[in-house]
KEGUBA-319749 format. One record per residue (C-alpha): x, y, z; residue in one letter. Coordinates in steps of 0.001 Angstrom, whole numbers, padded with zeros to 6 digits, always signed. Example, Ala and Ser with C-alpha at 12.3 -4.5 7.8 and 13.67 -1.06 7.14 Angstrom:
% residues 2
+012300-004500+007800A+013670-001060+007140S
***
This chain:
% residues 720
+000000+000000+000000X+002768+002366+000713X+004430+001653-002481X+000420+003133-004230X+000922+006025-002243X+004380+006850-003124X+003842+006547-006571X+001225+008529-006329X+003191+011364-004300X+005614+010962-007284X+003220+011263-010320X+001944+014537-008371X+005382+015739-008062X+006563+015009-011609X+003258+016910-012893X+004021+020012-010599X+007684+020039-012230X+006001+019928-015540X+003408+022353-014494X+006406+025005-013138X+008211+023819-016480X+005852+024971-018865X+005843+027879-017488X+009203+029116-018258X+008571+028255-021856X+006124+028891-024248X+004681+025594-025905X+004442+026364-029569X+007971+027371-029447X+008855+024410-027832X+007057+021901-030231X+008505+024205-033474X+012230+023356-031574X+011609+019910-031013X+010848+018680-035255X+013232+016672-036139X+015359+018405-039232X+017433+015021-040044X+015821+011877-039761X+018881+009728-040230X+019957+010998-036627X+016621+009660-034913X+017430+006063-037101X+021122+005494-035345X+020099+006992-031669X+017231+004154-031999X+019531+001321-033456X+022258+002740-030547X+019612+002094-027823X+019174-001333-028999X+023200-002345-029025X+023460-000488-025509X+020549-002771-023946X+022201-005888-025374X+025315-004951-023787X+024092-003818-020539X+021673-007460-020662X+025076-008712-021321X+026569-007354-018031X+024156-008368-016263X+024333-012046-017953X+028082-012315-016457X+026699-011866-012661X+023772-014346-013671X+025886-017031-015348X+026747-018252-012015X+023395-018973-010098X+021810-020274-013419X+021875-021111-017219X+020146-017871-018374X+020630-017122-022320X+021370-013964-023740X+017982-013521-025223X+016377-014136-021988X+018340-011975-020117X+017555-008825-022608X+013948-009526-022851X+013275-009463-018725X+016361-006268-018743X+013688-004273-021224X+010894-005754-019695X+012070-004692-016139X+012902-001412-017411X+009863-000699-019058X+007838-001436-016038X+010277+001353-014456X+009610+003310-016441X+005865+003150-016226X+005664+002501-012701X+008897+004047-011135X+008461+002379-007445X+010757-000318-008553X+008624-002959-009916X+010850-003817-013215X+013267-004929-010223X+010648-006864-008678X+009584-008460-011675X+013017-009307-012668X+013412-011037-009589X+010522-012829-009515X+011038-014263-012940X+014470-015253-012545X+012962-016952-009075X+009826-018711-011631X+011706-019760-014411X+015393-020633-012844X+014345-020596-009289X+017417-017986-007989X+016580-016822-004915X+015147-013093-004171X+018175-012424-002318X+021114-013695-004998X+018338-012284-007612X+018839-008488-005805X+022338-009074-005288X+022694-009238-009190X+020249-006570-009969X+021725-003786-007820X+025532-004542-008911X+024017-004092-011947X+022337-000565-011846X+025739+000273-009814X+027768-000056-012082X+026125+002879-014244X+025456+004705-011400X+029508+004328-010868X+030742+004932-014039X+028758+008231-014074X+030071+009444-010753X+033928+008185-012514X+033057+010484-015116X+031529+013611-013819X+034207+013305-010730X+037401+013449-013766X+035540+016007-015434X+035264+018512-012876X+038492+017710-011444X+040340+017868-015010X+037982+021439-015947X+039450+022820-012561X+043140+022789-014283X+041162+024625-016918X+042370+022226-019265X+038887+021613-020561X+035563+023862-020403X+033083+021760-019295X+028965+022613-018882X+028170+024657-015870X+026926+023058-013028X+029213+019413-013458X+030400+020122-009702X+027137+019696-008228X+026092+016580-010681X+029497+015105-009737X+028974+015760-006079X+024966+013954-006753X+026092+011048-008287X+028655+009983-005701X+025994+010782-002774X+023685+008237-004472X+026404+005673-005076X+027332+006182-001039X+024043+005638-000302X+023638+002328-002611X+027173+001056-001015X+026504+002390+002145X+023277+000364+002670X+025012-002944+001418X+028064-003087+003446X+027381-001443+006981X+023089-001651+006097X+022768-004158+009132X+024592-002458+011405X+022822+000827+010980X+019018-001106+011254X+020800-003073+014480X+021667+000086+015685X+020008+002230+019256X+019278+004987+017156X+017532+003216+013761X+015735+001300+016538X+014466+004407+018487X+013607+006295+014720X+012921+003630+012454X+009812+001516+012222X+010426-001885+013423X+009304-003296+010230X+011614-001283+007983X+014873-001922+010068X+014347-005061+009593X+013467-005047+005937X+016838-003048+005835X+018813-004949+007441X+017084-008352+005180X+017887-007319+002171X+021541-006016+003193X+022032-009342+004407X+020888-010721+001046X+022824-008679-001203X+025905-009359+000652X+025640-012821+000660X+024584-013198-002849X+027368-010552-003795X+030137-012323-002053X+029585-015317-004087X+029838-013729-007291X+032548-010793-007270X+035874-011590-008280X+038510-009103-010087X+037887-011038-013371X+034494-010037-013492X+034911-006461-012058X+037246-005663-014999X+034751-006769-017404X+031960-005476-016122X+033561-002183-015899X+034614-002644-019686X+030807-002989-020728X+030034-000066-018519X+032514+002325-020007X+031414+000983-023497X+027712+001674-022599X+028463+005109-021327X+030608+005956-024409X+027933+004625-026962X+025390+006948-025413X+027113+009850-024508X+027938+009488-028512X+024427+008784-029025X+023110+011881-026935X+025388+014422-030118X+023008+012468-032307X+020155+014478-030789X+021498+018081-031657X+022230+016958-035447X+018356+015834-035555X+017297+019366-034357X+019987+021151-036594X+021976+022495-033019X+025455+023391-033520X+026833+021841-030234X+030749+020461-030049X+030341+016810-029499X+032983+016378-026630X+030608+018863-025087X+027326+017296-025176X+028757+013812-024523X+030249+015503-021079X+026469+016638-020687X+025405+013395-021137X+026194+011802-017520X+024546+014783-015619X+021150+013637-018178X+021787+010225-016882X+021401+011175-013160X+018087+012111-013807X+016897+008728-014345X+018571+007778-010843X+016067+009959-008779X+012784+009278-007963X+010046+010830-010535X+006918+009898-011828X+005828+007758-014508X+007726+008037-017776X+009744+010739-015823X+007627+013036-017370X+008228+016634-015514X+011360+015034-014300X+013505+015064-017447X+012756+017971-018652X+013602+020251-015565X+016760+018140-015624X+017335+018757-019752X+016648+022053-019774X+019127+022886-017221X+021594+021086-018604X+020562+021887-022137X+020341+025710-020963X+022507+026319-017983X+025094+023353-018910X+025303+023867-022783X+024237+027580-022920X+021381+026819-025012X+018438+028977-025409X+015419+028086-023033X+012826+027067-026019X+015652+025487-027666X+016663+023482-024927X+013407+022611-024212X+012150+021049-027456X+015539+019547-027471X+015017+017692-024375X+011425+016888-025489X+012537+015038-028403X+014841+013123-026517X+011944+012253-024078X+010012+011496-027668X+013298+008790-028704X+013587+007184-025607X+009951+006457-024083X+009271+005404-027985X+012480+003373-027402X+011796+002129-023485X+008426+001024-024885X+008908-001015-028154X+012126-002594-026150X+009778-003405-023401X+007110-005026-025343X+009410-006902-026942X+011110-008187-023975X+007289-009130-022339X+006662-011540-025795X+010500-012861-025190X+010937-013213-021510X+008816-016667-020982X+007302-018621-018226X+008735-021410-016224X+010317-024169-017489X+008234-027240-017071X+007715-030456-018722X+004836-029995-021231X+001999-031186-020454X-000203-033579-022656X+002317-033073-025484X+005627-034824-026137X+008790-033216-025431X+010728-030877-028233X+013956-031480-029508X+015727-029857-032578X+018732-031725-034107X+021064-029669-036295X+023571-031060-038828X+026266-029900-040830X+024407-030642-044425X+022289-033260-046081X+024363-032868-049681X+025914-036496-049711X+024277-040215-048701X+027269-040513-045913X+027793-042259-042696X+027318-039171-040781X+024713-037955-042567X+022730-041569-042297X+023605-041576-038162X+021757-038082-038117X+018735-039778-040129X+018165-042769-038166X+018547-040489-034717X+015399-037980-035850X+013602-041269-036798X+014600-043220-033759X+013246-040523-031599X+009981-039697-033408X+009492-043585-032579X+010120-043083-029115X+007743-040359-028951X+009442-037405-028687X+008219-034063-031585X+011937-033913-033519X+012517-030747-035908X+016063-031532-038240X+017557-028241-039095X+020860-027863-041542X+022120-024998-043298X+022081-026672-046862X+019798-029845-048120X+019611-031543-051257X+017242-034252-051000X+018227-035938-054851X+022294-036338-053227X+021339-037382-049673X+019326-040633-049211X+016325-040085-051479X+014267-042085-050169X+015141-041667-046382X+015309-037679-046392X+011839-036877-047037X+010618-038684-044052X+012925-036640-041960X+011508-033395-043664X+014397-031348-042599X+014669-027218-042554X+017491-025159-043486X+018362-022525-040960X+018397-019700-043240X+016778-019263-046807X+018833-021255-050014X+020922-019429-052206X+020092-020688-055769X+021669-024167-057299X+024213-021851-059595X+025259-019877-057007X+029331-020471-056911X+030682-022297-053503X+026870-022588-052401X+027183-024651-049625X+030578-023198-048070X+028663-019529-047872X+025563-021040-046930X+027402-023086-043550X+029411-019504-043294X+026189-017360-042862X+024350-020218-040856X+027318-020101-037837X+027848-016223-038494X+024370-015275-038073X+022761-017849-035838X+022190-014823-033087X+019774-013022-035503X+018007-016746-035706X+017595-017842-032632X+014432-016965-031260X+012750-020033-033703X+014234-022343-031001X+013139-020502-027890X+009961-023238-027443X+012446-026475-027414X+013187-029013-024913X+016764-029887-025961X+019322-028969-029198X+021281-031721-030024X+024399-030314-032262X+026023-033235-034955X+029597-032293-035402X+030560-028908-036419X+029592-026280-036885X+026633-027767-035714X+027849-027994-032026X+028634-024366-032297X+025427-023167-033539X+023430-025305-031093X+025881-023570-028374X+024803-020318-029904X+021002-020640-029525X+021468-022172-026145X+023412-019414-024447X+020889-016896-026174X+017747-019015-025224X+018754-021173-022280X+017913-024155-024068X+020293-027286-022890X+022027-028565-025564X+023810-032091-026746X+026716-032615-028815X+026920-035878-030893X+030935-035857-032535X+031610-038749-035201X+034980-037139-034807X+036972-034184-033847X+037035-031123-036345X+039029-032081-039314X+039128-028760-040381X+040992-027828-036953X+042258-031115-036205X+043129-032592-039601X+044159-036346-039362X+047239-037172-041924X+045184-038345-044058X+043629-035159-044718X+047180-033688-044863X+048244-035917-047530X+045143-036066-049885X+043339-032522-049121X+040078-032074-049734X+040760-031740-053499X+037153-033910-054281X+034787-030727-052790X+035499-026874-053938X+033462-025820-050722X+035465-028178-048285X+037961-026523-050228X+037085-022639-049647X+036224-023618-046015X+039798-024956-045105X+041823-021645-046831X+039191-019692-044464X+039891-021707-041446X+043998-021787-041929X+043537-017573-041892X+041391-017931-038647X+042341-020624-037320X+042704-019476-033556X+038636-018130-034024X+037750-021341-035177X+039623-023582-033019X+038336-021576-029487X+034653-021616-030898X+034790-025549-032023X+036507-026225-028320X+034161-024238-026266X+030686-025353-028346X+031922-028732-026946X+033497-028589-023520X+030176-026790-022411X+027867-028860-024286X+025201-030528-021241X+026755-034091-022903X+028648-034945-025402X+028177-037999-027228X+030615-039822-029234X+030463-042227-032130X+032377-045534-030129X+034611-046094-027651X+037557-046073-030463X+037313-042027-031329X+035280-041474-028430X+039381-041846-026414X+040698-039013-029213X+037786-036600-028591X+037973-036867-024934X+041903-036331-025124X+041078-033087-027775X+039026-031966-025664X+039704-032480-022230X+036146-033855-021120X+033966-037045-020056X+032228-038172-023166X+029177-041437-023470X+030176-043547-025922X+027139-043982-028034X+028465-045901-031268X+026251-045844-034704X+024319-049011-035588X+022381-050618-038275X+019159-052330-038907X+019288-055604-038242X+016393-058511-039453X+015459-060967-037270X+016465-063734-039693X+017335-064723-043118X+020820-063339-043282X+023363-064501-044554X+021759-065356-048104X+022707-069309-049167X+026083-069332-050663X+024478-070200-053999X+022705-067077-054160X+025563-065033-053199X+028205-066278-055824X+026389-067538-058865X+023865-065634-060961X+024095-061692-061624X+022256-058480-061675X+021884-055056-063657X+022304-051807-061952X+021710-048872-063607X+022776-050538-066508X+026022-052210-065620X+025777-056261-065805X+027103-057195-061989X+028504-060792-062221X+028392-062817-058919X+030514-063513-056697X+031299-059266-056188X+033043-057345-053890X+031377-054492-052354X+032786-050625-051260X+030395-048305-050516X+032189-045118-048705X+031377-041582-050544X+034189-040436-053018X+036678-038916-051047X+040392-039054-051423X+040292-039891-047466X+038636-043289-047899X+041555-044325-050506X+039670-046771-053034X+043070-046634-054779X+044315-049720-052163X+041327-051541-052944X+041563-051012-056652X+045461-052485-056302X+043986-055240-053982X+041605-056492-057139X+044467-056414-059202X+045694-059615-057026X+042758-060754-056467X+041633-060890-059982X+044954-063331-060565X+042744-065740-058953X+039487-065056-059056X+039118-063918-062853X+035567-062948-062841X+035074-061517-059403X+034165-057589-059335X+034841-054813-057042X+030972-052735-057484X+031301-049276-055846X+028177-047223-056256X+027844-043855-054972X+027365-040041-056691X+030830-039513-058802X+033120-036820-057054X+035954-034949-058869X+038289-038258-057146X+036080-040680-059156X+037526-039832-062351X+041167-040851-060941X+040375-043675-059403X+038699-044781-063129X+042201-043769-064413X+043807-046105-062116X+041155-049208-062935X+042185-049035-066596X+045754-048074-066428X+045745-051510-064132X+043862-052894-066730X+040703-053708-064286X+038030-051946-066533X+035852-054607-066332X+036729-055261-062433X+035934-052526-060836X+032578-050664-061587X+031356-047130-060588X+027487-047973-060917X+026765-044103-059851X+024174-043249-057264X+021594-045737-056370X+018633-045874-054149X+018218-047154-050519X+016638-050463-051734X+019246-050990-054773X+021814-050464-051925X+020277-053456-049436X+020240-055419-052294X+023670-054930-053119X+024525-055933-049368X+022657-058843-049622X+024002-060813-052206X+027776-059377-051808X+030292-062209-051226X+032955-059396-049450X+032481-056453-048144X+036088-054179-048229X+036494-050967-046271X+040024-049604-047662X+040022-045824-045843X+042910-046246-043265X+042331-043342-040609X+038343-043672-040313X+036682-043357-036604X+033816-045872-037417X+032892-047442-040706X+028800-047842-041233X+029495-049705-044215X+031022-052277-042550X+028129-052681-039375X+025566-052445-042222X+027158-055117-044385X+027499-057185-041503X+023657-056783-040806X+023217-058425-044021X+025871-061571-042502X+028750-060361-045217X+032276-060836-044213X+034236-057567-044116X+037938-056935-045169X+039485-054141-043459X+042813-052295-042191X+043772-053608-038178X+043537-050016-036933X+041369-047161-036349X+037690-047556-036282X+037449-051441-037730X+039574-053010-034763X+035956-052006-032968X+033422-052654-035687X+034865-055794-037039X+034044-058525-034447X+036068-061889-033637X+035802-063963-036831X+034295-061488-038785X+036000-060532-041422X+039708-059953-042030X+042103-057376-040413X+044875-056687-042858X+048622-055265-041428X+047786-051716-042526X+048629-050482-045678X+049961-053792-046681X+047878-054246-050572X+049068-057813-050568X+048150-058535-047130X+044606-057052-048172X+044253-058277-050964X+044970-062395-049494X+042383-061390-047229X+039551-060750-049838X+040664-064097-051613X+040226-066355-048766X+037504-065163-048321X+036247-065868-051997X+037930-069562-052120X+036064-071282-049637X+032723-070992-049198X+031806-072942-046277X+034139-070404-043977X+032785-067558-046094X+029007-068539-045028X+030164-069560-041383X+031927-066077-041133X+028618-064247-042243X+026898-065801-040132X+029185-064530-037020X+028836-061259-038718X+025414-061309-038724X+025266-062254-034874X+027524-059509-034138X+025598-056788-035745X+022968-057276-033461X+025370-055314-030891X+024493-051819-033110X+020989-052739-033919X+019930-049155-034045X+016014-050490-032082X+017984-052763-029474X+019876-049242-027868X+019319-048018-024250X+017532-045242-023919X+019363-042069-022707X
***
């Protein structure tokens, strides 16, 4: 009740300042003073507004960050809110608000909740007393000639900051002590000496000198950007005022915002402007005042579209939905290419749709005819931003570019979800973006570390020669490289989890990155039996596939065309093979890649034209059937952290040939397949033909396969 009454004591006073105001000035000349001349002016003050109230939400973020996951976007929209409740109802109840929805939504407590709120206003209210204090005591040299009357602003601004500090630190004792006891209200010394207990307490846990020198670099930036702002307003009224002047003007402005005044601080401001305006600046008094009333004009505009905004933005509590399923979005890197990690991405959006959950797949660049044809459109997968046409040169390296560059001006789509889950980079970085804006906990899933960081020696020796964007992407990353590397390690060191893709790369990602990892391998779909296919079917007979006559027995590859995944060895391996197995092929389907053309070269400079066929892309079902009635299955990349081809061909109970190392000495189970000493062609290549000479082992080796498979059938995994 006493907080109706004072507002009410202050909208009288602020009217009876407007009252006396208006009557040292005549209206119309005030309104004639106060059109705006320039219009580009009024444009930057309001865009200048907006950056200072993301960086002063962003101060006040650093003192949150510590008693709860609040994202930037959250933390702007209850900073306008809060102030536009100020503004309107100036008896503190933005504060209140603010700490009642940090209490509703992250469940800080009212006193921690203060504690950040009035460190907060202090530091303004600090870095204006700095300023006006160096100003007057600089002017007195007479180095400078500052506005008239900075002596007694100066001497205001560090009374009020006393009187904030004072009540903090030595609050208690003054409420504990004979004489608050004998004047003050029993109720009210002990409200005093509550909330000086709580601001303490909450403030002792979150100062350190780290923080203080940051938050006193996004105060001085603040200040700066609107004492440059406040020049803006004489060049929108066509004033001749020297800019160092006005922006020393601008603090003593500020101060009048500290004070207590009515709603809007309507009476209040302009007083206050039109003495500084006219005493401080020597402006005329109807100059000065329509001045000052435009500036009242920018900013309650301002204060209120800010504040609006910040009411739709600022949210409720965070609860599990009721009578609905629970929202994730999963982001990938692209769907341009029917890959391993692009398949793991595919089955986890399906997987969880079957379990129940609403999934939305996001990626900056799709093309459903290159990535899984028939799989994709189930997923129905968004693209973060709109597509730059087909033509467009080094499409899909601009397109990731602009997606991790401008994921702040994005974020709000994701403000409703339950959980981001980020698949490799820069995935894991934009998924860290929209959860530090939105306080959304996010998931990292890493297949591996970033190549384009971390490149294996693989990708040293070959390049990325088979992809122009890979291409583009890697000369931007060696200029920026420190950028990239900082924003790839922190997206995943403060991920909520981080998954990894086996136990084998799972131990290099947690030694990149210095943190506990779950090892959640890919998998396969497994039948529950028919698999493997008689002998007879899977060595006599043939096929067509997209018009290539496929004799059986064949050997089967199926990575993408990449100069990683070396087909070369396998190509040389045939060439051994073929010595005793004359008719036996080596089928690689798959969309043809800049690589493809070499690794043609090399089939018919070794004279293994008719051995080793590029069928060209296929569909899902023309792939199954191709693992179904291979007699081999060969995975030739050396450095790879997985290997779906060879869990999927197992699936189908087909033997696998592969190098001992890397990610096969985890996928290829006890009798198998065949481990070859790596990099040994011959070695490789005796593997494939034993493989091929007896059939009884052949079928009693599938069969193992097929058993072991059932270890990454993608239905038979935990939930998590």
């Amino acid at each position: 009740m006493n907080r109706w009454i004072r507002l009410g004591l202050q909208t009288a006073f602020g009217l009876v300042l407007l009252w006396l105001w208006m009557r040292t000035v005549s209206l119309p000349e005030v309104l004639s003073h106060a059109r705006v001349q320039s219009w580009w002016p009024v444009a930057v003050m309001v865009l200048l507004f907006l950056l200072t109230s993301v960086i002063r939400a962003r101060r006040w973020l650093l003192l949150l960050r510590p008693l709860a996951p609040v994202g930037m976007v959250r933390a702007f929209a209850m900073n306008a809110a809060g102030s536009l409740l100020n503004y309107v109802l100036p008896i503190r109840s933005g504060d209140a608000a603010r700490t009642w929805w940090l209490w509703r939504r992250h469940r800080v407590p009212a006193g921690s909740a203060l504690a950040t709120i009035v460190i907060d206003k202090a530091c303004d209210l600090a870095g204006v007393a700095l300023v006006l204090a160096v100003l007057e005591i600089v002017a007195l040299t007479g180095a400078i000639s500052t506005p008239r009357g900075l002596i007694g602003a100066a001497g205001l601004a560090v009374a009020l900051l006393a009187a904030v500090a004072g009540t903090a630190l030595v609050g208690p004792r003054i409420a504990r002590s004979p004489l608050a006891r004998r004047l003050l209200p029993a109720r009210l010394a002990s409200g005093l000496a509550g909330q000086a207990f709580a601001f303490r307490s909450g403030a002792r846990g979150l100062w350190t000198s780290q923080l203080a020198t940051r938050l006193a670099g996004l105060t001085a930036l603040a200040l700066i950007i609107d004492a440059f702002n406040f020049t803006l307003l004489f060049k929108a009224v066509g004033i001749d005022v020297p800019p160092l002047k006005a922006m020393a003007a601008y603090p003593a402005i500020l101060l009048s915002f500290a004070v207590p005044a009515g709603p809007g601080y309507l009476g209040n401001l302009e007083v206050a402007g039109s003495l500084v305006l006219g005493g401080g600046l020597g402006l005329g008094a109807a100059v000065a005042a329509g001045a000052i009333v435009l500036y009242h004009a920018v900013t309650a505009a301002t204060a209120l579209a800010l504040g609006l905004l910040g009411f739709v933005l600022v949210g409720g509590r965070r609860r599990a939905r009721a009578g609905g399923p629970r929202r994730i979005a999963v982001f990938h890197c692209g769907f341009t290419y029917s890959g391993g990690g692009e398949r793991i991405v595919i089955e986890e959006v399906l997987g969880l749709r079957r379990r129940g959950y609403h999934v939305e797949c996001y990626a900056p660049t799709v093309d459903a005819s290159r990535c899984y044809p028939d799989l994709i459109g189930d997923v129905r997968v968004r693209t973060f931003l709109p597509q730059l046409p087909r033509w467009f040169p080094f499409r899909e390296a601009i397109q990731m570019a602009a997606t991790s560059l401008l994921m702040p001006l994005y974020a709000w789509r994701f403000r409703g979800v339950d959980a981001i889950v980020g698949c490799n980079q820069p995935s894991a970085w934009i998924a860290w973006w929209a959860a530090r804006l939105m306080d959304v906990p996010y998931v990292v899933y890493l297949n591996q570390p970033n190549r384009l960081v971390y490149p294996r020696n693989i990708d040293r020796q070959t390049g990325w020669v088979s992809n122009p964007d890979y291409r583009l992407l890697a000369a931007v990353v060696l200029r920026a490289s420190r950028l990239v590397a900082w924003a790839d390690r922190r997206s995943v060191q403060e991920a909520d989890q981080l998954l990894v893709n086996g136990d084998y790369i799972g131990d290099i990602i947690r030694g990149t990155y210095r943190r506990e990892a779950i090892d959640c391998p890919a998998g396969c779909h497994v039948a529950s039996h028919g698999f493997p296919l008689p002998v007879e079917d899977r060595f006599s007979g043939g096929l067509t596939l997209n018009g290539y006559p496929i004799r059986r027995p064949y050997v089967l590859l199926t990575n993408r065309h990449y100069p990683q995944k070396r087909f070369d060895l396998a190509i040389r391996a045939m060439g051994e093979v073929r010595r005793r197995h004359p008719r036996v092929q080596l089928v690689i389907p798959g969309p043809s890649t800049s690589q493809t053309a070499l690794w043609q070269s090399l089939a018919k400079e070794l004279g293994l034209e008719d051995a080793v066929l590029f069928v060209g892309a296929i569909t899902e079902e023309e792939l199954q059937k191709l693992y179904e009635g291979a007699a081999v299955y060969v995975y030739p990349a050396p450095e790879e952290d997985f290997g779906m081809g060879v869990i999927e061909s197992m699936a189908k109970g087909v033997p696998v040939v592969a190098w001992n190392q890397a990610g096969p000495t985890v996928t290829v189970g006890p009798q198998t397949g065949y481990l070859a000493e790596p990099l040994d062609v011959d070695d490789y290549a005796a593997g494939i033909a034993r493989l091929l000479d007896d059939h009884v082992e052949n079928q009693a080796t599938g069969e193992r396969a097929f058993a072991w498979a059932r270890s990454f059938d993608w239905e038979s995994r935990p939930r998590r």
